[in-house]
N, C-alpha and C positions, 0 to 999 in steps of 0.2 A: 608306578605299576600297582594296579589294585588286587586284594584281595585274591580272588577268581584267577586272574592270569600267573600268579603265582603258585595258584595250586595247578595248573595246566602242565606246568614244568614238569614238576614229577610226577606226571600223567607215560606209562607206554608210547615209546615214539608214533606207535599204529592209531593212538587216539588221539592223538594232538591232532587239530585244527593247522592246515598247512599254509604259507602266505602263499600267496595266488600272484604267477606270474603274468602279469598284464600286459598290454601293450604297451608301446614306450612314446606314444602320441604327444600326452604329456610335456613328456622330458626333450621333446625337440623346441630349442627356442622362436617364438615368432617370427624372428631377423629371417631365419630358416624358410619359413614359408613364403615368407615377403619375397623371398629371391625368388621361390617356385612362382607366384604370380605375378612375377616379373620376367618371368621364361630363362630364367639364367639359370635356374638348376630344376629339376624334376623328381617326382617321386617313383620313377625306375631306379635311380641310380646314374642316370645319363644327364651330362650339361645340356644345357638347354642350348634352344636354337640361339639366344640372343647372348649366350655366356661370353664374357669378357675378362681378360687382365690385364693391369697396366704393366707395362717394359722399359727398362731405365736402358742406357748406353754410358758406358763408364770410360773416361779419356786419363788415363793416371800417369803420374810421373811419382816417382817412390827414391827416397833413398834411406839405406840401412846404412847406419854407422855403428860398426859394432863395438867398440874401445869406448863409445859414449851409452851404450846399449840403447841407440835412440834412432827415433822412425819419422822422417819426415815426407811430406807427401802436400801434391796439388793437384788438381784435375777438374775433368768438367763434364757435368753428368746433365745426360739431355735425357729428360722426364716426359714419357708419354703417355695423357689421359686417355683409354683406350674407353672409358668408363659413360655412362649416357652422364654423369653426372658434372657440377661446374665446380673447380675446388677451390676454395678462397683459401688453403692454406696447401703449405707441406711440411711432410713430415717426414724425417730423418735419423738412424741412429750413429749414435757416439757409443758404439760399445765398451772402448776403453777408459767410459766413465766410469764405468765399476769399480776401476782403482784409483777413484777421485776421494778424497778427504769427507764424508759425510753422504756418501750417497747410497738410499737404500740398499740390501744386498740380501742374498740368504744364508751367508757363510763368510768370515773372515779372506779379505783377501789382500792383496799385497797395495802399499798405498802408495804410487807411483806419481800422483798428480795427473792423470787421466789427458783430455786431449785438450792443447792449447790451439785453438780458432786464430787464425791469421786473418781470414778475412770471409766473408761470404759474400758471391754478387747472383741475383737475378735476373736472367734477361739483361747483361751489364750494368745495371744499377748497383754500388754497393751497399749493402744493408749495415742496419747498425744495432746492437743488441737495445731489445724495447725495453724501455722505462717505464711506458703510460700504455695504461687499457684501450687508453681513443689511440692509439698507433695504429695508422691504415697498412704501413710494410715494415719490417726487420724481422729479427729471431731469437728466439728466449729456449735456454738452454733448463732442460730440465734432467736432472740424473743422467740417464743417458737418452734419453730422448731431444731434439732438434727439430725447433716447431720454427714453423720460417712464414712468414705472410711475405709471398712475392710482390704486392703492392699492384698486381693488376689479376685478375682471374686467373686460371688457367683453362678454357672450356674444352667440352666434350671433341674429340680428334685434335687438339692444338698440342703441341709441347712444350716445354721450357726449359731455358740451359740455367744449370748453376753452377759458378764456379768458384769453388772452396779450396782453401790452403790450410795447412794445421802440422800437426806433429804432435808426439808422445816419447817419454820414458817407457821402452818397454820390460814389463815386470816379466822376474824368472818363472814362475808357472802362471801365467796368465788367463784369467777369464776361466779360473777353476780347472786352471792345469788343462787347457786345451792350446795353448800358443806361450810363445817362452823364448828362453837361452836356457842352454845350458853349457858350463867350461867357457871356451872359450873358440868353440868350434862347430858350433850349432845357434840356430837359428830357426824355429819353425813362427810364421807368422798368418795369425786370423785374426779375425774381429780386429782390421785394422784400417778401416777406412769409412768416412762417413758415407752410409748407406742407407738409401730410399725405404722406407716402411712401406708395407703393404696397406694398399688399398683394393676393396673385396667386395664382391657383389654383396655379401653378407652382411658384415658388421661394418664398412668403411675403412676408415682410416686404423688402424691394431696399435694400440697405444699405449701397450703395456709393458713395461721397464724391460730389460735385461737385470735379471737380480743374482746372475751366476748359476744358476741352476737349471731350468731348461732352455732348454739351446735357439733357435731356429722358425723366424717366418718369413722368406722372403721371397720377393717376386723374381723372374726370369728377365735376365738382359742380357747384352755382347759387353765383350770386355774388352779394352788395349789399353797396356800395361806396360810400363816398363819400367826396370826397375836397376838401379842402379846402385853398385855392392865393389868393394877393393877385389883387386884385381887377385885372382887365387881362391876366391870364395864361391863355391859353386852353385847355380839358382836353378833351383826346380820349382814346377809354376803350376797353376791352373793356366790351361789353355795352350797353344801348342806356340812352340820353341820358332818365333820368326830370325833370328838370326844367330843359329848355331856358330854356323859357319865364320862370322866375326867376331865372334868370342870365343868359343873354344881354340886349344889349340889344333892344330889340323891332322894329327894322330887322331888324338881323343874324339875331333868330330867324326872322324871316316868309323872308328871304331861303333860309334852310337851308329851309324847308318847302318852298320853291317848287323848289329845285334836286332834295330827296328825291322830289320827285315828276317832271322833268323826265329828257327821255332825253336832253337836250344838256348840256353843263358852264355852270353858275351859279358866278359868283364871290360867296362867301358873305360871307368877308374881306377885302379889299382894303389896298394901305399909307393910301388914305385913312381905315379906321376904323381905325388903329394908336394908341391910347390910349381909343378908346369902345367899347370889343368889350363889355365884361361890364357888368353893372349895381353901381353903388357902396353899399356897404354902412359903417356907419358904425365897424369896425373893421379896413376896408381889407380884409377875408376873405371871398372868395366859394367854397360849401362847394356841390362839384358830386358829383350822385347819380346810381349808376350799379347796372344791374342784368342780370346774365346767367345761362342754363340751358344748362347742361350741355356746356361749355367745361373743358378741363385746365387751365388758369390765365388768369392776370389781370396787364394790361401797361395802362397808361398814358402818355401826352405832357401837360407842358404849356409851351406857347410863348409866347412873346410876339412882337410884331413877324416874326408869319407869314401868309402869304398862307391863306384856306381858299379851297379849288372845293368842287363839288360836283357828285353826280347820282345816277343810280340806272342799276342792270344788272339785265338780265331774266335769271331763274336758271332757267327753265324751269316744270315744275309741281311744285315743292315740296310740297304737302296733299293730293297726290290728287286735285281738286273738278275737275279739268280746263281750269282757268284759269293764266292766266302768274301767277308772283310775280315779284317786287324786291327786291332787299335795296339800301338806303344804300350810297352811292359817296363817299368825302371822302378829299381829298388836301391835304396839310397842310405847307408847304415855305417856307423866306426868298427873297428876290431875289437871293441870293446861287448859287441853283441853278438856272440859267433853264431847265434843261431840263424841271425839274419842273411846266413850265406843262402838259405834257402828262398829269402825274402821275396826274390822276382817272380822264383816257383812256384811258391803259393800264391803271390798274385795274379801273373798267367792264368796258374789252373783256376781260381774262383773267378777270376772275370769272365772268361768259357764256359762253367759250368751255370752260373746265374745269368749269360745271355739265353741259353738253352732251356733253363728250368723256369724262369719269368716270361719265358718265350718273348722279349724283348731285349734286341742286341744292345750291347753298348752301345753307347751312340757317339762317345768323344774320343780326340785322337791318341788319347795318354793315358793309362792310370799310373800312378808314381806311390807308392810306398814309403813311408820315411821313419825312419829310426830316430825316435826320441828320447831315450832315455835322458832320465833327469828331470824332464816336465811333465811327463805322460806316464801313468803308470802301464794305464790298459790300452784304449785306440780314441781317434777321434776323425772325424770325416769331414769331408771339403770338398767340393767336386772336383774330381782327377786328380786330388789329392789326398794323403790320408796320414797321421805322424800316430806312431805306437809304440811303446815303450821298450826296452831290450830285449825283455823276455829270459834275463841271464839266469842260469841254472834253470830255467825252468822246460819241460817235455816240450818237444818238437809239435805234437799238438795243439797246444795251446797257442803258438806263434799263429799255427795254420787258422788258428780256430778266430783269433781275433783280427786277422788281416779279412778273413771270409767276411767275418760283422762289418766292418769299416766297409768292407768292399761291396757287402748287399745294400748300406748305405746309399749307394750310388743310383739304384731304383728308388729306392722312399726314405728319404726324400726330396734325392737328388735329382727324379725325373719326376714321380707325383710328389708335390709338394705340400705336406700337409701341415697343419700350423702345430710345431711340436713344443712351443711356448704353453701352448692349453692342453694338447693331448697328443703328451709325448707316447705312448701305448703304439700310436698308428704306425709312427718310422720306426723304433723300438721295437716294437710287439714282431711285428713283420719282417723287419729284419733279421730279430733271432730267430724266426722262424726258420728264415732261407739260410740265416749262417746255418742251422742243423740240418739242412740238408744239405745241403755244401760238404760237412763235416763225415754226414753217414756215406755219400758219395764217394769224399774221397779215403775215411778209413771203414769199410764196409765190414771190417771184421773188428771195428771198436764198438763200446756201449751203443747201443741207443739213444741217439742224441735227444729224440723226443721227449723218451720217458724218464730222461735227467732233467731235461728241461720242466717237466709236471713234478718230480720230487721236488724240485727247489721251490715252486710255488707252493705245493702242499705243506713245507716245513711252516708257513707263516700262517698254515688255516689253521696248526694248533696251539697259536697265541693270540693276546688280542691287538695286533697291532695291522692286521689289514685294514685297509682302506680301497673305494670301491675303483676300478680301471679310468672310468667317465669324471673322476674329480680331477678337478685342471690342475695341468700340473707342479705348478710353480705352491701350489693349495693342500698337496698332501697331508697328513697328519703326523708322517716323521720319516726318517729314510728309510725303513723298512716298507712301508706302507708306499713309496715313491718308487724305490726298484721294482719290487713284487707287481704293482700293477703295471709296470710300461715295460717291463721286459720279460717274464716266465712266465704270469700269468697268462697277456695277452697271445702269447705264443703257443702256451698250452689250449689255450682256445682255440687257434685255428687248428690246429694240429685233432682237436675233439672235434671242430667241425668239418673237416676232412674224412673222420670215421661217420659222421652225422648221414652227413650228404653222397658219401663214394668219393675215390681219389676223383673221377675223370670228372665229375659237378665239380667239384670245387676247384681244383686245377683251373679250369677253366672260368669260374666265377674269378677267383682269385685276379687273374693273367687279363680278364672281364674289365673288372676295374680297375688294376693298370694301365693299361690301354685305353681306358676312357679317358680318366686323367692323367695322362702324361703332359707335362708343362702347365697344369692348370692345379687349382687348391681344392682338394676335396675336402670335407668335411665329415663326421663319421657319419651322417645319415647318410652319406651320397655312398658309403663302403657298405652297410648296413641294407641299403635297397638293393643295391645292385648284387649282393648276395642272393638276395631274396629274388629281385628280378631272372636271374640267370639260373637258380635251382629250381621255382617255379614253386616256394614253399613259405608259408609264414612263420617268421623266425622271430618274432618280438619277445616269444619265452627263452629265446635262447640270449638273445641284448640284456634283457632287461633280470635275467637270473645270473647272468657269468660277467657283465658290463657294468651293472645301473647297483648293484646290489652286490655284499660280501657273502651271499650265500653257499655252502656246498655241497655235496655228491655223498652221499653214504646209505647205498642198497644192501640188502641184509638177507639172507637165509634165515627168516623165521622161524620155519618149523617144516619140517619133512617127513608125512606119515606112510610110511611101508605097509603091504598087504601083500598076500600070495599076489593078486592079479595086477594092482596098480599101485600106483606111488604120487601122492599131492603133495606138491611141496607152493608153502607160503611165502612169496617175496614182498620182501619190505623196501619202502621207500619210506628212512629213517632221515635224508638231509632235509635241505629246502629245495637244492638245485636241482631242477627236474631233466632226466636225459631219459632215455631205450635201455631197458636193460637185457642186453646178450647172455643167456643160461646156457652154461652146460650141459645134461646130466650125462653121467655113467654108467650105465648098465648096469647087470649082476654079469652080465655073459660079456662085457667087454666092450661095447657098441656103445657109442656114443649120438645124443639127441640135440642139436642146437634150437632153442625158442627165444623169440623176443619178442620182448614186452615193449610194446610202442609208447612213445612218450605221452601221449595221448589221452594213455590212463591215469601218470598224475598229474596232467593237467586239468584232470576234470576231479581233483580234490583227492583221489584213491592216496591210501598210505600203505597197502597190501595189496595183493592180487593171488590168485592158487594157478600154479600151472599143475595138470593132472595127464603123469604118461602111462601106456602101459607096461606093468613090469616090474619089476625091482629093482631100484636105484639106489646105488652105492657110493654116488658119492655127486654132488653136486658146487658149480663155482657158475659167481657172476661175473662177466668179461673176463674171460679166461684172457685173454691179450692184453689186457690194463692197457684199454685204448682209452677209457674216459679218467677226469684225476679223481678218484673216489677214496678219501681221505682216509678209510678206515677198513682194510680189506681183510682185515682178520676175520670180520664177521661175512665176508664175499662168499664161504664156501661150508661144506656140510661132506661129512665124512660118515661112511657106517661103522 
């Protein structure tokens, strides 16, 4: 820093030289455009007419042993290039290589010896791990990526089967405490079976590790499962329950029927059937089947010595026919979490209320809630599935508050699926969003979920350890810098751009881009335009000062000169981040003047402006509502 810019510093905020929020042209990567002139994506915010994504079908056999704590599994996944392109290879992961002896990570994690490969074939060829670079087929195992050369093409509209056999030690908090044991009567299982990597009109093939930290990219497929667990251990599933009826016992099945069809909570399981839940089988194995369409993956529980409830939530009109649907309610928890008697309730109510408020219903036959404690502190999500920690001693709130997060999960990025490996902000940010409405919906005489939601960002703008939203996320600068941008900050944004634009714009922009991409992968240009497309406004100062940069919000009461007939008063724009500034003033006679100052004016360099009313004013505040996060509100107001 030279000289000159040093002395700028301690220059009056009003004469500093301001950075200039530019467009964010730039900062869109070329792969980006390459898709727009390839018609796959557009700069409305709309998929293009030629948009594409490729779809796996998943054929699984699974078995839990739990006295070995170990998971074995086979099946046969039929891959389809939906893509114009020819792929001479595939790619696969092994997520539970993260607990493999040596392989990259972001954080200490339990060393299980990761996944042992029985076999892989192609097309019925079987492949053999390569040795040599000139190898025209096999597959080379890297971290947890599974690079596989099928030995013949795959082209554009063709498919190919592969069928793979494997198994793992599963570790007690798993994959960063999202999948586990815990005691000896729980089970929740993800990241558990080798799975297809996305290929994307954007970048291709996504080839970057699972390193334990951010979660999630994958493509849409159908699922059939079956899974096979000792007899007493109870399996809750992605995807809906093909043969209740010959595994349960025939109490407990009729009792789930009665609850899936009631709007009040049905106890399905109770501690008194704690050893008669399943039907016995004469080698103690009871083999549960399960089947789902068009879900990004597949998570199971299985428990023993757990309570089930039960019910059902109205998702609005799912089919069009102008009738209410339902989708399945099950909350699945020990006595050891009393709070989770509530469990089905708060699921019910937030699957209802975020079909309503995303104005896109449910769309799956199940959500199921599961009681973790021991692996999970807070929540984690799965489609139709979701495992969260006990919640013990702790407010009835907070149980609601984190089933709401897991459960708005279910929209972003369980229907738009956005790549939350690079920028977790999207599913995150969005989510928290909707969990706080969720939250002010259902306790309307608690805080403000919003404006808790903006204190807890603003606590990090007065350190130096923010980092900007747009830095990928696995790339943060530390875990302050990683929560702050993907979950309050991003959320505090929309919730500023909701006051920006009016609820009913952005409501709608918001619901805009859901809707567009549902079952498809947006990208943040494609959230970005379509904002822009549907409020009919250019929003690059708003990307590239709250997104692309750590800049922030601090408007000021400069100076306020009184006179018998009028009153000037100076407002300062003391941050970087530039918004509208909403004024107060107060009279001398009691009456109150609202003015705002359009963004417009520091966009165009101003660091002051004079509003001049008439009269005597006694007392003056900027955004009286603390609708935008303006970091320093001492200085917002002016008293006589």
């Amino acid at each position: 820093m030279n000289k000159v810019k040093q002395k700028n510093l301690h220059k009056p905020p009003s004469q500093m030289d301001r950075a200039v929020a530019n467009d964010i042209t730039n900062e869109i990567p070329s792969s980006f455009f390459k898709a727009i002139d390839k018609n796959t994506r557009t700069m409305s915010g709309k998929p293009g007419a030629d948009y594409w994504t490729q779809r796996a079908h998943y054929d699984i056999d699974t078995e839990l042993i739990p006295d070995d704590t170990l998971l074995k599994g086979s099946g046969t996944i039929t891959y389809y290039n939906n893509s114009p392109d020819t792929l001479n290879k595939l790619v696969m992961e092994l997520a539970q290589n993260l607990h493999k002896e040596g392989v990259p990570r972001l954080s200490n994690q339990e060393i299980t010896g990761g996944v042992n490969l029985h076999y892989i074939a192609v097309s019925g060829d079987t492949l053999s791990q390569i040795q040599s670079r000139k190898a025209s087929s096999g597959y080379t195992v890297n971290g947890t990526l599974l690079n596989i050369l099928p030995g013949q093409s795959v082209s554009p509209g063709d498919s190919v089967k592969i069928n793979i056999g494997w198994d793992f030690k599963i570790p007690q908090r798993g994959a960063s405490g999202r999948m586990g044991y815990n005691k000896d009567n729980l089970f929740y299982i993800g990241y558990w079976y080798p799975q297809m990597r996305v290929y994307d009109d954007v970048i291709g093939w996504f080839m970057e590790p699972f390193l334990g930290n951010a979660e999630f990219y994958h493509d849409f497929g159908n699922y059939d499962v079956d899974i096979t667990a000792p007899e007493q251990w109870m399996v809750a599933s992605t995807g809906k329950l093909q043969n209740g009826k010959q595994v349960l016992q025939d109490n407990i099945y009729q009792r789930l029927k009665k609850a899936h069809q009631s709007d009040t909570v049905v106890s399905v399981v109770t501690k008194d059937d704690f050893g008669d839940v399943t039907k016995s089988t004469e080698n103690g194995k009871v083999t549960w089947s399960f089947s789902a369409k068009d879900v990004r993956d597949f998570a199971f529980s299985a428990t023993k010595e757990s309570m089930w409830d039960a019910t059902r939530a109205s998702v609005g009109d799912l089919d069009g026919d102008g009738q209410e649907n339902y989708s399945s309610i099950n909350a699945i928890y020990r006595s050891s979490a009393p709070l989770w008697t509530n469990g089905a309730k708060y699921t019910r109510d937030a699957i209802s209320f975020l079909s309503d408020y995303t104005d896109m219903s449910y769309p799956w036959p199940h959500m199921t809630s599961v009681e973790g404690g021991g692996i999970i502190g807070g929540g984690m999500e799965f489609p139709m599935m979701t495992v969260i920690g006990d919640y013990k001693d702790q407010p009835k709130n907070a149980l609601y508050a984190v089933i709401a997060h897991e459960l708005a999960h279910m929209w972003v990025p369980m229907q738009v699926s956005s790549n939350e490996r690079r920028y977790a902000w999207m599913d995150e940010g969005t989510t928290t969003f909707n969990e706080n409405q969720a939250k002010q919906s259902y306790f309307p005489d608690g805080p403000d979920a919003d404006k808790q939601e903006m204190q807890s960002y603003l606590r990090i703008t007065q350190t130096d350890l923010e980092g900007p939203i747009m830095r990928w996320s696995n790339f943060h600068y530390n875990g302050a810098a990683y929560g702050t941008a993907s979950y309050p900050k991003p959320a505090t944004m929309l919730a500023s751009l909701r006051n920006l634009l009016g609820e009913k714009t952005f409501n709608n922009a918001l619901q805009t881009f859901m809707d567009r991409w549902q079952y498809k992968h947006p990208y943040p240009w494609d959230m970005f335009n379509t904002f822009e497309d549907v409020s009919g406004r250019e929003l690059d100062w708003f990307w590239r000062a709250w997104y692309y940069e750590t800049w922030t919000l601090d408007q000021a009461v400069g100076k306020v000169t009184t006179t018998e007939n009028k009153t000037e008063i100076v407002i300062e724009d003391r941050g970087q981040a530039p918004m509208p500034a909403t004024v107060e003033i107060t009279m001398a006679d009691g009456s109150t003047i609202m003015r705002t100052i359009p963004v417009e004016k520091w966009l165009k360099g101003m660091r002051r402006t004079t509003l001049t009313v008439d009269g005597t004013a006694t007392k003056v505040v900027i955004d009286p509502d603390s609708n935008y996060p303006d970091k320093n509100r001492k200085n917002n107001q002016w008293k006589q």
